[in-house]
Backbone and ligand atoms as CSV (ligand in chain L), in Angstrom:
chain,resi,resn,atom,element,x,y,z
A,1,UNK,N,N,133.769,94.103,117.687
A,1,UNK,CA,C,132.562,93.534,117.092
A,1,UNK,C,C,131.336,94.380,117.467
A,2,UNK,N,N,131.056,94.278,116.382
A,2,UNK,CA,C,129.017,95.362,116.533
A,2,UNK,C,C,128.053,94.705,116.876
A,3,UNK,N,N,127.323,95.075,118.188
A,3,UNK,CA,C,126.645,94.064,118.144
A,3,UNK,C,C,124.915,94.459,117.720
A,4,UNK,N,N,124.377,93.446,116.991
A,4,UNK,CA,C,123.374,93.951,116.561
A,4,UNK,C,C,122.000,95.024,117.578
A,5,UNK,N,N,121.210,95.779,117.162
A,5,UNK,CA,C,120.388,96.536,118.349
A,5,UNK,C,C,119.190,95.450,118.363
A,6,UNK,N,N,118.761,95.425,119.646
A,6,UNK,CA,C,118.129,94.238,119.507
A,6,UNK,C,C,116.671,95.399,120.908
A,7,UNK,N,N,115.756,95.200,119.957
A,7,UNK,CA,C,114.674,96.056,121.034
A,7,UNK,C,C,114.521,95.624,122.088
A,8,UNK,N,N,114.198,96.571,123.373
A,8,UNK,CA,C,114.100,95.696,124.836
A,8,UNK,C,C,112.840,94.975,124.748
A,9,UNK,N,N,111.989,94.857,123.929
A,9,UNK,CA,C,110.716,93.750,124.418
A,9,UNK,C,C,111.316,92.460,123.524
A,10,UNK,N,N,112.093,92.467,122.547
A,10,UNK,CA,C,112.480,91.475,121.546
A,10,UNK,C,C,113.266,90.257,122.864
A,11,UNK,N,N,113.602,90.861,123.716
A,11,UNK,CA,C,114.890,90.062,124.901
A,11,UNK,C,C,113.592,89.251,125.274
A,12,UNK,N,N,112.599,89.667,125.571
A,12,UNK,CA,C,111.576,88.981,126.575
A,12,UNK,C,C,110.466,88.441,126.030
A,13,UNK,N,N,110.959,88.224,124.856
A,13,UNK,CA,C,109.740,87.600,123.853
A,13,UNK,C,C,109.722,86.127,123.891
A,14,UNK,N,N,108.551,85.313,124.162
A,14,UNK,CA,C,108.349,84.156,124.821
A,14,UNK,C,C,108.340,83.252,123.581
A,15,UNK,N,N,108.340,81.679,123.557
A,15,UNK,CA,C,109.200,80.870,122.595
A,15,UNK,C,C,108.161,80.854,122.048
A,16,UNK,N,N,106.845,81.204,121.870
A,16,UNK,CA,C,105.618,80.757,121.131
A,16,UNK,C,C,105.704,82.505,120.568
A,17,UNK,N,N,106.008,83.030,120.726
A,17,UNK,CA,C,106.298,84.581,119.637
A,17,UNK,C,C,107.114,84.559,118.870
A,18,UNK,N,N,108.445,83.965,119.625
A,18,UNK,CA,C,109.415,83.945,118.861
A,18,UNK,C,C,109.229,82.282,117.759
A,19,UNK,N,N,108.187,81.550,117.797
A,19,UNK,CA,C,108.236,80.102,116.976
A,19,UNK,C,C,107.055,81.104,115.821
A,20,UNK,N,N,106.175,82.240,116.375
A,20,UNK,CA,C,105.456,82.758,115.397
A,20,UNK,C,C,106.047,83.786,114.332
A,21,UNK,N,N,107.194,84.473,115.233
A,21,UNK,CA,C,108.205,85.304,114.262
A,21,UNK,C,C,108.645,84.060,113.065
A,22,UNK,N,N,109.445,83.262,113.632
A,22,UNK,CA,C,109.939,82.106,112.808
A,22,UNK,C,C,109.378,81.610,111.662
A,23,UNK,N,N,107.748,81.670,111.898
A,23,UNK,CA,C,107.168,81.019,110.548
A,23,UNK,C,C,106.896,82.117,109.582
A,24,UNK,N,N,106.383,83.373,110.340
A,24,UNK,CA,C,106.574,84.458,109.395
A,24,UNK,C,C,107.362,84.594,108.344
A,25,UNK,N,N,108.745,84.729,108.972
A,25,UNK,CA,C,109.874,84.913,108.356
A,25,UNK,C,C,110.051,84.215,107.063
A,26,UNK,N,N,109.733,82.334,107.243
A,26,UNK,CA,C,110.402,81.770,106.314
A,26,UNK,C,C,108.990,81.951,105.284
A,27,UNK,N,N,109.719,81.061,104.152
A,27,UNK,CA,C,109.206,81.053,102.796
A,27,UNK,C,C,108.154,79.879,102.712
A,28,UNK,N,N,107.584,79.250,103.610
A,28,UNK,CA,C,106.948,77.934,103.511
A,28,UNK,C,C,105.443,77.929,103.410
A,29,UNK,N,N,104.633,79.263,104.313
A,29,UNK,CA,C,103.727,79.212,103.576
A,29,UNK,C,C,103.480,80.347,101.961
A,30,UNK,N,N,103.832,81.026,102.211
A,30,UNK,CA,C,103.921,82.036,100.602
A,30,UNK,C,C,105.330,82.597,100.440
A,31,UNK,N,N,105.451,82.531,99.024
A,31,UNK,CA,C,107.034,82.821,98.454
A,31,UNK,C,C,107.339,84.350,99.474
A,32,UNK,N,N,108.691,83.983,100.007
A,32,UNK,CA,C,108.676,85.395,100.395
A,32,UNK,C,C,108.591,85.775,101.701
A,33,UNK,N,N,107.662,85.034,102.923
A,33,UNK,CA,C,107.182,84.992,104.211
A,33,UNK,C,C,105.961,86.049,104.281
A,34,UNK,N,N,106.009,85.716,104.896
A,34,UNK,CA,C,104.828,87.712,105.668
A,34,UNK,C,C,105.560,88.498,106.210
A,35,UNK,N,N,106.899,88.221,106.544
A,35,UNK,CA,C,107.631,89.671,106.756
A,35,UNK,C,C,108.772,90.305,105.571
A,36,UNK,N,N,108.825,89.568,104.438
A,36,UNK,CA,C,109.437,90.563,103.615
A,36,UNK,C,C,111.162,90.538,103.829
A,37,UNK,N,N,111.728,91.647,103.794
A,37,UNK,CA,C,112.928,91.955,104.226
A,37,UNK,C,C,112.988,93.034,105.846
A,38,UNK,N,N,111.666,92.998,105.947
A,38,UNK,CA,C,111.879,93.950,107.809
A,38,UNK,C,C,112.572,93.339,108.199
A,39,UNK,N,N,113.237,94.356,109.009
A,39,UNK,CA,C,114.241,93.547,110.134
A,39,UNK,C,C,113.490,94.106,111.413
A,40,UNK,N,N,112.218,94.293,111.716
A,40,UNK,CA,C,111.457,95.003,112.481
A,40,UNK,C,C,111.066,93.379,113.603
A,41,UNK,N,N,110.969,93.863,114.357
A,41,UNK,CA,C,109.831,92.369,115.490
A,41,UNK,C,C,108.620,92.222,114.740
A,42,UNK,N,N,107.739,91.331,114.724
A,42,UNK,CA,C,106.284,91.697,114.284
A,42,UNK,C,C,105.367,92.560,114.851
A,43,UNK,N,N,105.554,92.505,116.790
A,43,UNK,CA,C,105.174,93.448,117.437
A,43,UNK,C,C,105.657,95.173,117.503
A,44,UNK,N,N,106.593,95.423,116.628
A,44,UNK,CA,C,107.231,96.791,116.209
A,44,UNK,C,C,106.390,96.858,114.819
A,45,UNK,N,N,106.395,96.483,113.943
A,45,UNK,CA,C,105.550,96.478,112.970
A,45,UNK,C,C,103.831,96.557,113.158
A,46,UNK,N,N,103.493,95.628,113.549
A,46,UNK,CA,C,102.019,95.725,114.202
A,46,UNK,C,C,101.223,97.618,115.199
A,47,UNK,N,N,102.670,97.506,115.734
A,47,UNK,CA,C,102.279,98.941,116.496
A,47,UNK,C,C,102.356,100.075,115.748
A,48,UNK,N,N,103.497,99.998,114.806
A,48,UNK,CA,C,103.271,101.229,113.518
A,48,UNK,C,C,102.391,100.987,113.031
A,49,UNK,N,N,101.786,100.298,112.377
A,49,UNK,CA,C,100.869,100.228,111.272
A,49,UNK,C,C,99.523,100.418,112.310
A,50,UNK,N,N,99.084,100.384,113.467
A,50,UNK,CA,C,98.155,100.809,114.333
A,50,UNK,C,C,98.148,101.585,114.490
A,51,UNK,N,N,99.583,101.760,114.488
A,51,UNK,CA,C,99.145,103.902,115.250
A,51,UNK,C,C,98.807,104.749,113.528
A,52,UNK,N,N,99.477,104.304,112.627
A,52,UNK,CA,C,99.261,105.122,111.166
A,52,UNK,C,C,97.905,104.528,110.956
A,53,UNK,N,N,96.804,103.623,111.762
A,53,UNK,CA,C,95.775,103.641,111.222
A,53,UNK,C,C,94.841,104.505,111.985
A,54,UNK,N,N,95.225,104.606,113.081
A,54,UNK,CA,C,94.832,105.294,114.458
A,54,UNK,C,C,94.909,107.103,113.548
A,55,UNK,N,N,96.021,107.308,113.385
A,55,UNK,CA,C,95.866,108.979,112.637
A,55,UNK,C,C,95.114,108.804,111.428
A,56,UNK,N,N,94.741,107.636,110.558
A,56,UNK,CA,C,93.734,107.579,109.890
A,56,UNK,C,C,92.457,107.449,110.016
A,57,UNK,N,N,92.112,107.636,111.844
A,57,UNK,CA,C,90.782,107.630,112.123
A,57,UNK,C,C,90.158,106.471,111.762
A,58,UNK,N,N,90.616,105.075,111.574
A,58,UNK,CA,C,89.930,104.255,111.172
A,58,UNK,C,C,90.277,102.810,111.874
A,59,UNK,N,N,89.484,101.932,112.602
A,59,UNK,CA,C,90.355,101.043,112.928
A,59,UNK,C,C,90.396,99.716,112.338
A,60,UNK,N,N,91.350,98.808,112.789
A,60,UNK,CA,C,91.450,97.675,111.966
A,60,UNK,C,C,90.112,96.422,111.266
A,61,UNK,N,N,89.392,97.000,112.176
A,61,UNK,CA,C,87.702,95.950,112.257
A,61,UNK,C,C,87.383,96.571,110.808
A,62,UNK,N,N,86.719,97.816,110.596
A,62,UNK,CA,C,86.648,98.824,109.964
A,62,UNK,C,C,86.873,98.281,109.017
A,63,UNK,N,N,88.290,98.449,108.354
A,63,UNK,CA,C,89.291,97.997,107.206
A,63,UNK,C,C,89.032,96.778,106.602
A,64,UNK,N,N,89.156,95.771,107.472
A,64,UNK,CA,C,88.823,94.262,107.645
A,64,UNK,C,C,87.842,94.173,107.002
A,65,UNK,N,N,86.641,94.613,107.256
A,65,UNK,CA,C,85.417,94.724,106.912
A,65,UNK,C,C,84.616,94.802,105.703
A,66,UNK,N,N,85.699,95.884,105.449
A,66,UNK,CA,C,85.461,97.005,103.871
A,66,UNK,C,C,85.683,95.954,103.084
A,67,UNK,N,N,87.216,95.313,103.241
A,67,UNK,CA,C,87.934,94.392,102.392
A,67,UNK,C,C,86.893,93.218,101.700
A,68,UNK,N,N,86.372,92.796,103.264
A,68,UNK,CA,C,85.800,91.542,103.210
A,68,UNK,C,C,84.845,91.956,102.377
A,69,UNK,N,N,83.718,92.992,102.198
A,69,UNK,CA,C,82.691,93.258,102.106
A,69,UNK,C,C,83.451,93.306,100.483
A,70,UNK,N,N,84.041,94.015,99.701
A,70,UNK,CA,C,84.525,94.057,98.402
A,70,UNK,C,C,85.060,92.671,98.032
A,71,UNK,N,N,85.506,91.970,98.463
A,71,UNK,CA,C,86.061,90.405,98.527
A,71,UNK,C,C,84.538,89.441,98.034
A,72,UNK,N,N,83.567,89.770,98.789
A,72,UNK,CA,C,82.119,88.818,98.983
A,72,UNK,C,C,81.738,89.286,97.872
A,73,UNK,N,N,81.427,90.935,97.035
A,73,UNK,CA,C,81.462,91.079,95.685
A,73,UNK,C,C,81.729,90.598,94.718
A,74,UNK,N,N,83.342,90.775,94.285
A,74,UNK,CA,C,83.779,90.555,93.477
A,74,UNK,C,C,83.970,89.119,93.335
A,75,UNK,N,N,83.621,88.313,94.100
A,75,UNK,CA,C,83.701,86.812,94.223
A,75,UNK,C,C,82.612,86.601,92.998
A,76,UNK,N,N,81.663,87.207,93.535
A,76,UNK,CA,C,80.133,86.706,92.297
A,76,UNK,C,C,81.189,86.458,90.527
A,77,UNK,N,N,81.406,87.653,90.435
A,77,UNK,CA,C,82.261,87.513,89.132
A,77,UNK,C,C,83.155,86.353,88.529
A,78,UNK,N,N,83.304,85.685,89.191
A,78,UNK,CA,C,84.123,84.136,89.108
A,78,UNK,C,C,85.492,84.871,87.899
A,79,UNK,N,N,86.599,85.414,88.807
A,79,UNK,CA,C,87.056,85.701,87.799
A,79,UNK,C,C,87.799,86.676,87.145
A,80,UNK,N,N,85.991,87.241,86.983
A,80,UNK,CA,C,86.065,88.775,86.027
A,80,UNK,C,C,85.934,89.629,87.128
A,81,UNK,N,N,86.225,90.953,86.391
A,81,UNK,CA,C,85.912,92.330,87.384
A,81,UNK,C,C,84.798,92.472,87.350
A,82,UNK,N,N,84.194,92.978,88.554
A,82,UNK,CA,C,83.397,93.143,89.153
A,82,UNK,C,C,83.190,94.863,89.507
A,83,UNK,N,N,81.910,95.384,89.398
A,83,UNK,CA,C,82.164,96.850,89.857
A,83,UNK,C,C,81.418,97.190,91.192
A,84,UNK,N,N,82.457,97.286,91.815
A,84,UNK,CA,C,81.949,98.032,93.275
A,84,UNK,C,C,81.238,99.246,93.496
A,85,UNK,N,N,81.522,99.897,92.880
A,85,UNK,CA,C,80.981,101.130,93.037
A,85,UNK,C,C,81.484,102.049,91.685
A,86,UNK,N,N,80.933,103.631,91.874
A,86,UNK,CA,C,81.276,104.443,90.736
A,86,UNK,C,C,82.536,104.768,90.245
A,87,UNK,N,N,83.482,104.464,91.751
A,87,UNK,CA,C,84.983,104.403,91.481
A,87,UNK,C,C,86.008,103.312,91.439
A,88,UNK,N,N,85.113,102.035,91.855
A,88,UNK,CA,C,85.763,100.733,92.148
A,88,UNK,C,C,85.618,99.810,91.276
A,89,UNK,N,N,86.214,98.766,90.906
A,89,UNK,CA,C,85.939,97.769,90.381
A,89,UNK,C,C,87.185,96.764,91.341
A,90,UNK,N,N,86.782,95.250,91.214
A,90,UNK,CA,C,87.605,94.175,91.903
A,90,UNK,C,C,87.422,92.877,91.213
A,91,UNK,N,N,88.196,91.862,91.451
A,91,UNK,CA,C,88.079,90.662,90.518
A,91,UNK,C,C,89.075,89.373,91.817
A,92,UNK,N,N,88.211,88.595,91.737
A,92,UNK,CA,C,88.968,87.401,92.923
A,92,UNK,C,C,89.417,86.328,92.158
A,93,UNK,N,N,90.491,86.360,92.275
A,93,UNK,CA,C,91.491,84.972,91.572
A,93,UNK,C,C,91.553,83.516,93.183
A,94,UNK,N,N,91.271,82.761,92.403
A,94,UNK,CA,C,91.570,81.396,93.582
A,94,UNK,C,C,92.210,80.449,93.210
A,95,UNK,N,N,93.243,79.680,94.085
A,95,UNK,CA,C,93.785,78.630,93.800
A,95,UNK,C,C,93.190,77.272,94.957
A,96,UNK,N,N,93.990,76.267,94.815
A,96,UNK,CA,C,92.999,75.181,95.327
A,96,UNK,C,C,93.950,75.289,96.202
A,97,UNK,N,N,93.133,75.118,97.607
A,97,UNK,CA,C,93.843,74.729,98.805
A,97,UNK,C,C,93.470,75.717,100.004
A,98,UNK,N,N,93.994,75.599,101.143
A,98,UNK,CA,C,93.811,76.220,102.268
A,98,UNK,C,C,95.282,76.693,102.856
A,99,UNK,N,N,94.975,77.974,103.762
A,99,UNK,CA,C,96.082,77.846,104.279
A,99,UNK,C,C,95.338,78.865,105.511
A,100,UNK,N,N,96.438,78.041,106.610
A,100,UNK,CA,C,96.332,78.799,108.149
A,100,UNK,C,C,96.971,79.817,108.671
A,101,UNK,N,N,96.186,80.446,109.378
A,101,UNK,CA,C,96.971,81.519,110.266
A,101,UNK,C,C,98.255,81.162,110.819
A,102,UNK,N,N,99.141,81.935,110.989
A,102,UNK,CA,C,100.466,81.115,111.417
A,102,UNK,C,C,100.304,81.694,112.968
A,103,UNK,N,N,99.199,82.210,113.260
A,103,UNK,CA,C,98.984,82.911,114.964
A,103,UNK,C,C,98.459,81.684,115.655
A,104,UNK,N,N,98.159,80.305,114.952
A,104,UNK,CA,C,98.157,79.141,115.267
A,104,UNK,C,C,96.563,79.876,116.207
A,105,UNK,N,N,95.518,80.562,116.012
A,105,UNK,CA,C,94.118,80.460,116.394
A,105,UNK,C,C,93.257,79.623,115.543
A,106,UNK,N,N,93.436,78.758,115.254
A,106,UNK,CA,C,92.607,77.826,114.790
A,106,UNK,C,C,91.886,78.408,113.088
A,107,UNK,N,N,92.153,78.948,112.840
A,107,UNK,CA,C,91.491,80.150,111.431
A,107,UNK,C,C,92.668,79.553,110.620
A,108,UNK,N,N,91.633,79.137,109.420
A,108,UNK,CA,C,92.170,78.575,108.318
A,108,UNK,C,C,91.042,79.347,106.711
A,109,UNK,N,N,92.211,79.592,105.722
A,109,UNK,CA,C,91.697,80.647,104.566
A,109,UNK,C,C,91.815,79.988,103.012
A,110,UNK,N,N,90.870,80.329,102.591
A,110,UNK,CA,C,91.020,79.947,100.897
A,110,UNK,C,C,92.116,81.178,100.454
A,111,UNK,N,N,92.716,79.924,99.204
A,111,UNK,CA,C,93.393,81.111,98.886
A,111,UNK,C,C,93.218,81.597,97.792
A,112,UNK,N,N,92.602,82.918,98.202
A,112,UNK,CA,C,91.493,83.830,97.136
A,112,UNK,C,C,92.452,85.205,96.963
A,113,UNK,N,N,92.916,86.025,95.994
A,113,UNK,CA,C,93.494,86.804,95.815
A,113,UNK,C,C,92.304,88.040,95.537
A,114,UNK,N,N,92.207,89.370,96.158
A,114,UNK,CA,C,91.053,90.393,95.439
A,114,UNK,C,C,92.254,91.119,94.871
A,115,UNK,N,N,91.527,91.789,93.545
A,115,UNK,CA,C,92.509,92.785,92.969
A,115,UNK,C,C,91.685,94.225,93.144
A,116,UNK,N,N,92.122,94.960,94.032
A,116,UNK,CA,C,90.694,96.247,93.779
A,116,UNK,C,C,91.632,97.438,92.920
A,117,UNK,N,N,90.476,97.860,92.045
A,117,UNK,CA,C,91.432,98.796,91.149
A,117,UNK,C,C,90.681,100.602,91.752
A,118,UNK,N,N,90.810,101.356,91.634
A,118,UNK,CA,C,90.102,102.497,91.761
A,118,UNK,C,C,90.255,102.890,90.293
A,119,UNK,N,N,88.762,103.620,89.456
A,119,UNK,CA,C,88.611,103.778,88.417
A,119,UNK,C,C,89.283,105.026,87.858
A,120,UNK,N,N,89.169,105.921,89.507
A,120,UNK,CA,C,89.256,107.736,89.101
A,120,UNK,C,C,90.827,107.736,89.118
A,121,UNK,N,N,91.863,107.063,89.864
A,121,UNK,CA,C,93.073,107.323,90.363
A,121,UNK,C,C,93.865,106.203,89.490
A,122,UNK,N,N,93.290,104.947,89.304
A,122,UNK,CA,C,94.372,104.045,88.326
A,122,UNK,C,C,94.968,103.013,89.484
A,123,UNK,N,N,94.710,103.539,90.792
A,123,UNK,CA,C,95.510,102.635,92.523
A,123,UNK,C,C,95.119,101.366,92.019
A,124,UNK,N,N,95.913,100.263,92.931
A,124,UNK,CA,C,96.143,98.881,92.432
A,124,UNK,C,C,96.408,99.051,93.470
A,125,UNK,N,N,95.583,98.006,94.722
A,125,UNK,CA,C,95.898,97.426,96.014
A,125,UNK,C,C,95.383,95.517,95.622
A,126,UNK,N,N,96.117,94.550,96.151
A,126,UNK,CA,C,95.655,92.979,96.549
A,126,UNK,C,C,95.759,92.977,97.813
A,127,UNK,N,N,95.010,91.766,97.886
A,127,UNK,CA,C,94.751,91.658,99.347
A,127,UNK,C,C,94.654,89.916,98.979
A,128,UNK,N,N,95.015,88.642,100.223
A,128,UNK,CA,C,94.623,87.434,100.476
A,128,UNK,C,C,93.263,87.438,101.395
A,129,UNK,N,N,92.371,86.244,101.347
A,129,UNK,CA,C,91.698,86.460,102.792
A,129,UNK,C,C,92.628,86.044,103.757
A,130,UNK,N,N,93.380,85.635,103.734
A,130,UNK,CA,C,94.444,85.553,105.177
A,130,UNK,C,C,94.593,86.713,105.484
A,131,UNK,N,N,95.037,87.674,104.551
A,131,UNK,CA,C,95.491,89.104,104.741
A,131,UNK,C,C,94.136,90.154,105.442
A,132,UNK,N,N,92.865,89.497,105.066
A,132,UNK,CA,C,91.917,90.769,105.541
A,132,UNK,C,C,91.556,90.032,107.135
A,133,UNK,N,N,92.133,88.717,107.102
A,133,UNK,CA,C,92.271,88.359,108.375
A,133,UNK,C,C,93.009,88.951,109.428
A,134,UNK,N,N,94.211,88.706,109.225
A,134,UNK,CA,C,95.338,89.441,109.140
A,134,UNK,C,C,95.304,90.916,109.773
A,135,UNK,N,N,94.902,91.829,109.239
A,135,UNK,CA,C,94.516,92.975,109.266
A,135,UNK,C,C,93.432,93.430,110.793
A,136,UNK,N,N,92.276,92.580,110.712
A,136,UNK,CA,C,90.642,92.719,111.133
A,136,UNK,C,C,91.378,92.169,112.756
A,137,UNK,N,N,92.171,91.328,112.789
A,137,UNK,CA,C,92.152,90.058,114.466
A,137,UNK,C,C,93.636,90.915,114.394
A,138,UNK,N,N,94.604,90.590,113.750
A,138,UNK,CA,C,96.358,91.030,114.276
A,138,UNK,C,C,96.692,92.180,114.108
A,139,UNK,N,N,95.931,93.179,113.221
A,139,UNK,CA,C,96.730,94.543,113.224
A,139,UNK,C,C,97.808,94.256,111.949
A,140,UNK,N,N,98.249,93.071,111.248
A,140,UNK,CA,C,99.653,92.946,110.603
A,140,UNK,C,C,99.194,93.178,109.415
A,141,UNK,N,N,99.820,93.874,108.782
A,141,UNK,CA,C,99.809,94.152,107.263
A,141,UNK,C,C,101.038,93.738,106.477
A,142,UNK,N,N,101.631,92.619,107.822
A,142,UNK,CA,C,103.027,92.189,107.110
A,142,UNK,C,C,103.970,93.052,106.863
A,143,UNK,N,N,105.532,92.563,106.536
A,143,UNK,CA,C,106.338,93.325,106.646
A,143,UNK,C,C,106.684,94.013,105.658
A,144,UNK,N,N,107.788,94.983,105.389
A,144,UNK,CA,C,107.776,95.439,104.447
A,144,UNK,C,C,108.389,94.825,103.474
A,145,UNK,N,N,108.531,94.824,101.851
A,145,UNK,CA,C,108.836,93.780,101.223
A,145,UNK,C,C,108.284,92.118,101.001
A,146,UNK,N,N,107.160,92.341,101.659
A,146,UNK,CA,C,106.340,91.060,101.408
A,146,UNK,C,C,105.608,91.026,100.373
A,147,UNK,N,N,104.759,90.188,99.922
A,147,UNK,CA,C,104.318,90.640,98.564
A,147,UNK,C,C,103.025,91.177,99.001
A,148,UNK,N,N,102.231,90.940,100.057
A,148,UNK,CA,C,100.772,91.702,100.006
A,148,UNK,C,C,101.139,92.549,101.036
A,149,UNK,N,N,102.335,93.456,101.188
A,149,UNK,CA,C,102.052,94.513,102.246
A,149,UNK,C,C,101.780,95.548,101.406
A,150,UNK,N,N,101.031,96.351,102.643
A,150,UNK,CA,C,99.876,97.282,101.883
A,150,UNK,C,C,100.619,98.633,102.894
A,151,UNK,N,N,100.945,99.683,102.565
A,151,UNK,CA,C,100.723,100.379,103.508
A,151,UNK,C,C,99.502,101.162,104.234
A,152,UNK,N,N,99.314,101.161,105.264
A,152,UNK,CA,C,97.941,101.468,105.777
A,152,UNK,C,C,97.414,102.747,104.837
A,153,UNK,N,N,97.745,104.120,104.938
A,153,UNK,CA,C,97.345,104.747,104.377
A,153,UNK,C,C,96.789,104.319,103.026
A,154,UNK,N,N,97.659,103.898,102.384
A,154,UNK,CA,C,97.130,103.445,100.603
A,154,UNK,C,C,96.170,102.422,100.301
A,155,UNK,N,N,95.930,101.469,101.522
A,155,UNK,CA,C,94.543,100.735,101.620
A,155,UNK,C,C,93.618,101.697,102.158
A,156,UNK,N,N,93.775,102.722,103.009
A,156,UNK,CA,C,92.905,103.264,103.396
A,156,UNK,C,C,91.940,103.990,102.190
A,157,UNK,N,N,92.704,104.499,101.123
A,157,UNK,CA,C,92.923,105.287,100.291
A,157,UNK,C,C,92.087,104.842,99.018
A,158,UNK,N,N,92.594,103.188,98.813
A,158,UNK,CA,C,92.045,102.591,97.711
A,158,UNK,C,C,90.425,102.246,98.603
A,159,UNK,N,N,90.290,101.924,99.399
A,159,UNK,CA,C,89.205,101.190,100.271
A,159,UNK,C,C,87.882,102.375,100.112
A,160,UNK,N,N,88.375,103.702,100.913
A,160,UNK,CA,C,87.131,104.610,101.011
A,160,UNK,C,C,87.357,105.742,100.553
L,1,ZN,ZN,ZN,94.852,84.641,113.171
């Protein structure tokens, strides 16, 4: 029998990481979880996507920021697209309701979808505000195969 590889910090991961892996995983708050099909820890995931933001010279506050700041835009538009700039345009879709961080810090999010398009390149990045939450406080851009994972570079990319 094979036994699965299991990372040495994954052994020593305490029941409130491992109850936060858990909610990730399942499908209960968005179709799908926040981790996708990774078979990664969240803390193996979190540290890649830091260090690929880290060689992008940019850090997660930064990012967070940008998002939010294009998010508070395109909100005015109720809707419609909105133009950010000479290369941007964005448009915020909302549904009714709230939903919480599953890092159980007390942070709770509308659920507002941004669509940012870039005009010159044709790029198509979304983002949730959970997600620019997400991003700005955890480092997580979710796993791979989730529906709003972004890879760092290509938000970096669509963003500035
Ligand atoms: Zn949080």
């Amino acid at each position: 029998m094979i036994r699965p590889h299991i990372p040495e910090f994954a052994m020593k991961k305490s029941p409130r990481m491992r109850k936060l892996e858990e909610m990730l995983r399942s499908s209960v708050l968005v179709i799908g979880g926040f981790m996708g099909n990774d078979r990664r820890s969240i803390m193996e995931v979190v540290e890649a996507d830091g260090k690929a933001l880290s060689r992008l010279r940019v850090t997660p506050e930064r990012v967070a920021a940008r998002m939010q700041e294009i998010t508070d835009i395109a909100v005015t538009g109720l809707e419609t697209w909105v133009t950010i700039d000479e290369v941007r345009e964005a448009e915020v879709q909302e549904a009714r309701g709230w939903i919480p961080c599953p890092w159980s810090d007390a942070h709770r999010f509308r659920k507002r979808v941004t669509t940012l398009r870039r005009t010159d390149t044709g790029q198509v990045v979304q983002w949730s505000d959970l997600g620019i939450h997400f991003i700005g406080t955890h480092t997580f851009f979710e796993g791979k195969g989730s529906f709003f994972r972004i890879e760092p570079a290509d938000l970096v990319r669509a963003l500035f």
